[in-house]
C-alpha positions as CSV (number, residue, x, y, z in Angstrom):
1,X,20.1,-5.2,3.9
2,X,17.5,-5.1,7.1
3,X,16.5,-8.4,9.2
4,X,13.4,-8.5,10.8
5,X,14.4,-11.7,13.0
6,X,11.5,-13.6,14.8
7,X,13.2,-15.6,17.4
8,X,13.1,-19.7,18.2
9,X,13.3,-21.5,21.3
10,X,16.2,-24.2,21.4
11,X,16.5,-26.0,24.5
12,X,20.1,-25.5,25.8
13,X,21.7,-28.1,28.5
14,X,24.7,-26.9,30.1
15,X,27.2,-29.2,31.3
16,X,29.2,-28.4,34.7
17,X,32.0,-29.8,36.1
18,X,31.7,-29.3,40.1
19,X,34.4,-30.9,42.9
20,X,35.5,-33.5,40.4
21,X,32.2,-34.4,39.5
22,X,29.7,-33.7,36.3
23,X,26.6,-32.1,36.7
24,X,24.1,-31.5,34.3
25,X,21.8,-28.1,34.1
26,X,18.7,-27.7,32.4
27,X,18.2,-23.9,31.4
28,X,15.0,-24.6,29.7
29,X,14.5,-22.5,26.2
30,X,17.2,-20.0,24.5
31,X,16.2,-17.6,22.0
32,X,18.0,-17.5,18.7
33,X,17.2,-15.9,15.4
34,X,15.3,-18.0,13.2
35,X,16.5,-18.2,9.1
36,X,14.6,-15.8,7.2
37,X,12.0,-17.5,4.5
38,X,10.8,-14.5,2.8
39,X,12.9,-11.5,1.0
40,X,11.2,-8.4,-0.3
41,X,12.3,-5.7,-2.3
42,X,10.6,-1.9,-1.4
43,X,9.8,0.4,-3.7
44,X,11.9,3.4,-4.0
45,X,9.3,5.3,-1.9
46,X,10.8,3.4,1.1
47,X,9.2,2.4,4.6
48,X,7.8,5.0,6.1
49,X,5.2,6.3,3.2
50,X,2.1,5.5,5.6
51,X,0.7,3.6,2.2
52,X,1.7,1.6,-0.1
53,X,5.6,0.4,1.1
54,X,4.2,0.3,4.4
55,X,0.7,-1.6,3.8
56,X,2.9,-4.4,2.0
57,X,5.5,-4.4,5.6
58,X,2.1,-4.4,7.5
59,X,1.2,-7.8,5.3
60,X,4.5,-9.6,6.1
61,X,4.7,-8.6,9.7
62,X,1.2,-10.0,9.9
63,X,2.1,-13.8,8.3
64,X,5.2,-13.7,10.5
65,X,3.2,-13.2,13.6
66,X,0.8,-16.3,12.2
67,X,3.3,-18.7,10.9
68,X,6.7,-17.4,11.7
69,X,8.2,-16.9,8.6
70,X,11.0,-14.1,9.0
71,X,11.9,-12.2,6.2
72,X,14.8,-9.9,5.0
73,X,14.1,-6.8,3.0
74,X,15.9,-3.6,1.3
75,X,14.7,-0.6,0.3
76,X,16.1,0.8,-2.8
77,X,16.7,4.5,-3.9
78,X,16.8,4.3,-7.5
79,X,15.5,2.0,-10.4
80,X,18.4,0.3,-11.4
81,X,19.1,-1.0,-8.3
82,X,16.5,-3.4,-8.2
83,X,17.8,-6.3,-10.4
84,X,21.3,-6.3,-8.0
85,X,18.9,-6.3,-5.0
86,X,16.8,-9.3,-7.0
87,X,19.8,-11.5,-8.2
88,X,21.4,-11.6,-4.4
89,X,19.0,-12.5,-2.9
90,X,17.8,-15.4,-5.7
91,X,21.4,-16.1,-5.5
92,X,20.9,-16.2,-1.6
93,X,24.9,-16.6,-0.8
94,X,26.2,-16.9,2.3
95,X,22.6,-18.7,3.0
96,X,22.6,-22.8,3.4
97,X,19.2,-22.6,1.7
98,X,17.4,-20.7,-1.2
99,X,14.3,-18.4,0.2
100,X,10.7,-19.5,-0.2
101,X,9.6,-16.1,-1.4
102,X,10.8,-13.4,-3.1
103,X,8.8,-10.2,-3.5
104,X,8.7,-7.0,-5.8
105,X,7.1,-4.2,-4.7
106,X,6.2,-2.0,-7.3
107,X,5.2,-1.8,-11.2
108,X,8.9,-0.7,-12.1
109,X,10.2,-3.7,-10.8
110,X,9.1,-5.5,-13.3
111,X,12.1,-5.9,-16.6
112,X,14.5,-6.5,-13.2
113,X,12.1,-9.5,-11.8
114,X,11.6,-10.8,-15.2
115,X,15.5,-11.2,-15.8
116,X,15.8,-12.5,-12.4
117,X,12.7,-15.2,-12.6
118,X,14.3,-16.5,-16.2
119,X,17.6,-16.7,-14.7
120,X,15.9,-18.8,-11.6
121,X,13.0,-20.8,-12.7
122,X,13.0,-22.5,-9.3
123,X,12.6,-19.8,-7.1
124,X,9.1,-18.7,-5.9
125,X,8.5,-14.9,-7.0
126,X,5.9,-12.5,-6.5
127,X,5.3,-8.7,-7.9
128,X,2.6,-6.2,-6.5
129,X,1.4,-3.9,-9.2
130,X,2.1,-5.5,-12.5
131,X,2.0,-8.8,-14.1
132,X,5.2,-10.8,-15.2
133,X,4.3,-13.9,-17.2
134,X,6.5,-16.5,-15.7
135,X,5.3,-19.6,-14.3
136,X,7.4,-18.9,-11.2
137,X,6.0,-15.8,-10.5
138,X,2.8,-14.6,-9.5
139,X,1.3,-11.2,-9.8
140,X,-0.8,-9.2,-7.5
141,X,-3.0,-6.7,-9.3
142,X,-5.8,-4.5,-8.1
143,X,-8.7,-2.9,-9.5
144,X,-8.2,0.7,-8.7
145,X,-10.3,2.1,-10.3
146,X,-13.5,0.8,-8.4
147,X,-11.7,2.0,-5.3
148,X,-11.2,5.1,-6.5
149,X,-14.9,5.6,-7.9
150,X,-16.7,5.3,-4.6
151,X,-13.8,8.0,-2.9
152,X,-14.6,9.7,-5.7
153,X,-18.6,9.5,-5.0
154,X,-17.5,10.6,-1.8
155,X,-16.4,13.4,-3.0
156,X,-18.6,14.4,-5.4
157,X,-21.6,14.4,-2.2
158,X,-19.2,16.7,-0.5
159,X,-18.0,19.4,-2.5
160,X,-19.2,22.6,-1.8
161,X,-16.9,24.4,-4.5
162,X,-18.1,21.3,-7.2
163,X,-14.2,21.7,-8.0
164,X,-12.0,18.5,-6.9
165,X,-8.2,17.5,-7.4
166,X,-6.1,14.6,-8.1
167,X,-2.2,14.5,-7.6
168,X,-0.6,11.3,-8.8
169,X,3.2,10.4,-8.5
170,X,3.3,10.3,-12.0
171,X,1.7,10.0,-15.9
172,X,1.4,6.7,-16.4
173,X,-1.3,4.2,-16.9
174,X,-1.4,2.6,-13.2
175,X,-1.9,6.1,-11.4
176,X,-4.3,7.0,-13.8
177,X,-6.5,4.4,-13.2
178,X,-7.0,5.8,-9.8
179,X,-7.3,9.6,-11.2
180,X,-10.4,8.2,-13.8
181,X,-12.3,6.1,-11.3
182,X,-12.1,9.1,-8.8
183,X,-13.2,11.3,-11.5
184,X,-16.1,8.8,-12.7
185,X,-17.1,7.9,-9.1
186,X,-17.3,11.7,-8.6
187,X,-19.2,12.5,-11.8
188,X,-21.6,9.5,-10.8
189,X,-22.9,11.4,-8.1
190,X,-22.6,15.0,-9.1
191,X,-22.6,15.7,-13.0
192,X,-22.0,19.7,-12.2
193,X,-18.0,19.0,-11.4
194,X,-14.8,20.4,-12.3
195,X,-11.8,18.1,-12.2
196,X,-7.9,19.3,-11.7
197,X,-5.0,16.8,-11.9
198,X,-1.1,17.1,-11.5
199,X,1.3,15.0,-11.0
200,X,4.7,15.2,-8.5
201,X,7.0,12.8,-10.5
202,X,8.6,11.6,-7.8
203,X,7.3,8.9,-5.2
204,X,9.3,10.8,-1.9
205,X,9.0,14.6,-2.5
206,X,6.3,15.4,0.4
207,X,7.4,19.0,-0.6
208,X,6.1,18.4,-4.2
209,X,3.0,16.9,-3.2
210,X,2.1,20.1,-1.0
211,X,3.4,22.6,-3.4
212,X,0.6,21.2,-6.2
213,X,-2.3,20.8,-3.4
214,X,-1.4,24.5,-2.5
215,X,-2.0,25.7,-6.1
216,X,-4.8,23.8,-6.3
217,X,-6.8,24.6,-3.4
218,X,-5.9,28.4,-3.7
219,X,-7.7,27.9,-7.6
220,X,-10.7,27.0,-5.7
221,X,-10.6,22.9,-5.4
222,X,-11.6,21.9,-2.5
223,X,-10.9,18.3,-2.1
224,X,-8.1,16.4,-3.2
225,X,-7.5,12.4,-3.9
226,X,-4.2,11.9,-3.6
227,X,-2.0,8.6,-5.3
228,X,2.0,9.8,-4.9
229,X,3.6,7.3,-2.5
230,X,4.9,9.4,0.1
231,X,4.8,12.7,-1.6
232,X,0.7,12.1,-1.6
233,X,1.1,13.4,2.5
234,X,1.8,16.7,1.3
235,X,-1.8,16.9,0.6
236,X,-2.6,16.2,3.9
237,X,-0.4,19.2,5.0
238,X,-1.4,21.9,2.6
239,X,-5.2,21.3,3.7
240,X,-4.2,21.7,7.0
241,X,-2.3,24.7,6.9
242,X,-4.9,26.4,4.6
243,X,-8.2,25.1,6.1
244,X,-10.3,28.1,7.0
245,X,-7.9,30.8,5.8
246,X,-9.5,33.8,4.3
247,X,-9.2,32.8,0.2
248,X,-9.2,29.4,0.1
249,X,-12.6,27.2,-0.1
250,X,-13.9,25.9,3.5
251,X,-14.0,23.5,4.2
252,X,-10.7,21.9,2.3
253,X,-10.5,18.1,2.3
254,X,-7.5,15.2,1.4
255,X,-8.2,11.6,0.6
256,X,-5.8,9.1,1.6
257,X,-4.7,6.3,-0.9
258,X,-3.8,2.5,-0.2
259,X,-4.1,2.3,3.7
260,X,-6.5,3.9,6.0
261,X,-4.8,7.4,6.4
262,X,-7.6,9.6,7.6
263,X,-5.9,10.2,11.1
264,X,-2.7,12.2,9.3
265,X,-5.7,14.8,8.7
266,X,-5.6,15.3,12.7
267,X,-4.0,18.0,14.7
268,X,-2.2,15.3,16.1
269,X,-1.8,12.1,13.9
270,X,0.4,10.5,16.5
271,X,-3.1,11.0,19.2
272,X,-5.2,11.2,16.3
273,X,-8.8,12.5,17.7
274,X,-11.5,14.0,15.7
275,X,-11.8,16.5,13.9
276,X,-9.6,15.6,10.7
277,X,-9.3,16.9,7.2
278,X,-8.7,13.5,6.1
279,X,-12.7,12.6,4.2
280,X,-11.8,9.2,3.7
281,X,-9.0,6.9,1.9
282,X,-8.9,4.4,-1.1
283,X,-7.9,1.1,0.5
284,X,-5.5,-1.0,-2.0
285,X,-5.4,-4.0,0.1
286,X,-1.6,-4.2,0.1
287,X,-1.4,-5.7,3.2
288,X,-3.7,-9.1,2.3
289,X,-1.9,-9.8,-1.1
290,X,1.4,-10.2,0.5
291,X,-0.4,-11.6,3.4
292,X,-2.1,-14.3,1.3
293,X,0.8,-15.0,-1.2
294,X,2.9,-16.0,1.5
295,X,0.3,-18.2,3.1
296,X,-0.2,-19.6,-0.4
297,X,3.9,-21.0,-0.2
298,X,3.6,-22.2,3.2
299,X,0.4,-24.1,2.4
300,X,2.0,-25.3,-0.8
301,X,-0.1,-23.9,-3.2
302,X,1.8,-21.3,-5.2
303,X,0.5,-21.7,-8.5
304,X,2.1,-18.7,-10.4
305,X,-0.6,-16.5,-12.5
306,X,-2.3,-13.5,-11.6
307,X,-4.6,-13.0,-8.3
308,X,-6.8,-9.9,-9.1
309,X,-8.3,-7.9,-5.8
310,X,-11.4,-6.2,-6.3
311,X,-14.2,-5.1,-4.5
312,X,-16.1,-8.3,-4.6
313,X,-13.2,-10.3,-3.1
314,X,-12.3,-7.5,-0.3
315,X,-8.8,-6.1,-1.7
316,X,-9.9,-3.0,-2.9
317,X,-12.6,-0.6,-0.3
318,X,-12.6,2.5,0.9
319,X,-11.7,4.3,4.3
320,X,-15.3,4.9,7.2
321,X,-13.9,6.0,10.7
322,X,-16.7,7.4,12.6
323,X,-14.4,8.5,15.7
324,X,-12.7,11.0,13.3
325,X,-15.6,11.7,11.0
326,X,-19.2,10.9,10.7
327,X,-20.2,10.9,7.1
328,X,-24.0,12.0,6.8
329,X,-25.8,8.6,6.2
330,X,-27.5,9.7,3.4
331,X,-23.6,9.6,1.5
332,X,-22.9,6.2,2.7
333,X,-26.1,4.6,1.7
334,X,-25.1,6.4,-2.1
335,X,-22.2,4.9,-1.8
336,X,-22.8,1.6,-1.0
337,X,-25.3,1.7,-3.4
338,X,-22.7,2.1,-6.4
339,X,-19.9,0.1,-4.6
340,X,-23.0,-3.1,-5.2
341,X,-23.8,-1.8,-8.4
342,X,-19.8,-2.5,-9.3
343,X,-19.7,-6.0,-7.5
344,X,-22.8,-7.0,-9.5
345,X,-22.1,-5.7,-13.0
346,X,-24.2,-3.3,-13.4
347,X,-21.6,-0.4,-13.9
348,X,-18.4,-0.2,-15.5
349,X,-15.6,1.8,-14.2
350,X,-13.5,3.4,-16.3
351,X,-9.9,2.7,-16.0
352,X,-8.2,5.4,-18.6
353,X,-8.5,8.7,-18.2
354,X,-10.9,10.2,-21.3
C-alpha cells in the first residue's frame, strides 16, 4: 500500500533542564504526517498510463492541495484483487478511525465494491465508470460518446486517406461507446469514410497497442482514436515511427483519450514543442469527478446516486493546444458547432456500435 502524506504543523515545546534550573524552548511548528481521509483503488492499468489512472491521481492530488485530505491508494495487477484491497481498507485496521472515502477506479470494480458497500453500509464509497446501486455509494459516469463525436469530427475534417482507426482495450460496452461516437462524430462531418477498429485486450501492453496501429496505418488509415489505458500510447509511437515513411499515408495522426495527451505526439514529450502527431484528445474529466466527490464528503453532502458528466456540465470536451498545433479555424468553428448542437438536443449521439 502507497501514502501520499500531506504534512501538519504541531507546535512542539521542549523542556530543558540547565545548571539546576528548567528552561522552557519554543521551537515553533513540527511537521508530522497527517491521517489519511481518502483511500483509492487503481485500476489494473496502474499510475503511470498518462490517462485515465493518472487523471483520477491528478483529481485527488488537486483536493488535497485545497482541503488537505491525504489519501492512501494501491494499485492492483489483477481483477481479483480488488475486493481484498476494498475490504482492508473498509475494514481500516490498524487505523483509530474509518476513512471518509473510498474510491474504485474502474468499471470492473464493480461485483468487488458492491460486496464491500453491503458488507459496510456506513462507509462512504465511490466508483468511476459504472454505477453500483447502493445508497452508500455514488457513481461517476460519463458520456463518452459525445466526447468522442467531436474527436471524431475532428477527424473526419482531417483525413486525407478518408480511412480512420479505433483501438480499444477491449469489446465491451464502455469502450465502445467511445469507438461509435468517434465513428458518428466522424461520419457527421465526412459521409465518404472508412472506419477500422481493434482491440488490445489488455489495459498495460503499449507493445499491443503499437503492433495494431502499425497494421493499421500500413492498410492505409491514417488517423487513429485510441481508448486502451496505457497500451493506447502505442499509438502514439507507431505514428511516430512511421510518419513520412515511403508506404504509409502522410501525414499519420493519434488521438489521445481521457487527459490532454497531445504533447506524447512530440519529439520530445518530456520538452514537448510543436510539431506533434498528437491531432487532439477526448477529455473524460477524471480528474473533476474525484475532485468534486471528495469535496461533496468534506462539505457534507454525499448523497449516494449517480453524477453524470457531459458536455453541458464540463466533464467530458475535447483536447485545443495551439503551441503544439493550430487547427484550421474553419474545423473548430465545425466543431463547436456540433459540440452546441449536442448540449442543446438537437443531435443524438450514438452510444453502441451499429
Amino acid at each position: 500500500m502507497s501514502s501520499n502524506n500531506k504534512n501538519i504543523a504541531i507546535v512542539v515545546i521542549v523542556i530543558l533542564v540547565i545548571a539546576g534550573g528548567v528552561g522552557i524552548v519554543f521551537l515553533g511548528p513540527m511537521l508530522f504526517p497527517s491521517t489519511p481521509r481518502v483511500a483509492i483503488v487503481f485500476a489494473t492499468g496502474g499510475l503511470g498510463d498518462k490517462s485515465f489512472n493518472d487523471g483520477c491521481h491528478a483529481g485527488a492530488l488537486q483536493a488535497q492541495a485545497e482541503f488537505g485530505w491525504n489519501f492512501d491508494y494501491v494499485q492492483p495487477t489483477q481483477i481479483s484483487e480488488y475486493q481484498g484491497f476494498l475490504e482492508d481498507f473498509a475494514a481500516h485496521e490498524g487505523r483509530d478511525d474509518a476513512y471518509d472515502l473510498i474510491i474504485s477506479i474502474g468499471y470492473d470494480q464493480a461485483e468487488a465494491l458492491n460486496t464491500t458497500a453491503l458488507a459496510y453500509p456506513n462507509q462512504y464509497f465511490a466508483i468511476v465508470d459504472m454505477v453500483v446501486f447502493l445508497p452508500n455509494v455514488t457513481s461517476l459516469v460519463f458520456s463518452a460518446a459525445e466526447g468522442s463525436a467531436l474527436v471524431g469530427a475532428i477527424a473526419g475534417l482531417t483525413t486525407v486517406s478518408n480511412e480512420i482507426g479505433f483501438i480499444g482495450g477491449a469489446d465491451i460496452p464502455l469502450i465502445n461507446e467511445f469507438a461509435a461516437g468517434y465513428w458518428w462524430g466522424a461520419n457527421y462531418t465526412n459521409d465518404d469514410i472508412d472506419f477500422s477498429i481493434a482491440y488490445t485486450n489488455d489495459w498495460v501492453d503499449t507493445t499491443a497497442g503499437q503492433g495494431l496501429a502499425d497494421v493499421m496505418y500500413a492498410d492505409g488509415v491514417d488517423i487513429i482514436f485510441g481508448a486502451a489505458g496505457r497500451s493506447g500510447l502505442g499509438v502514439f509511437t507507431s505514428a511516430k515511427n512511421h510518419n513520412g515513411e515511403s508506404g504509409y499515408p502522410n501525414p499519420l495522426w493519434a488521438i489521445g483519450v481521457d487527459s490532454p495527451q497531445m504533447y506524447l505526439g512530440c519529439a520530445d514529450p518530456e520538452n514537448p514543442v510543436s510539431p506533434t502527431i498528437g491531432l487532439t484528445s477526448m477529455l473524460k474529466r477524471v480528474d473533476v469527478a474525484i475532485y468534486e466527490t471528495i469535496k461533496q464528503v468534506i462539505e457534507e453532502t454525499f448523497d449516494g446516486g449517480i453524477d453524470v458528466y457531459t458536455l453541458a456540465n464540463g466533464g467530458i470536451g475535447y483536447e485545443v493546444n495551439v503551441d503544439l498545433l493550430a487547427l484550421p479555424s474553419a474545423v473548430i468553428t465545425a466543431v463547436e458547432a456540433l459540440k452546441q448542437l449536442i448540449i442543446d438536443g438537437d443531435v443524438t449521439v450514438p452510444t453502441t456500435l451499429s
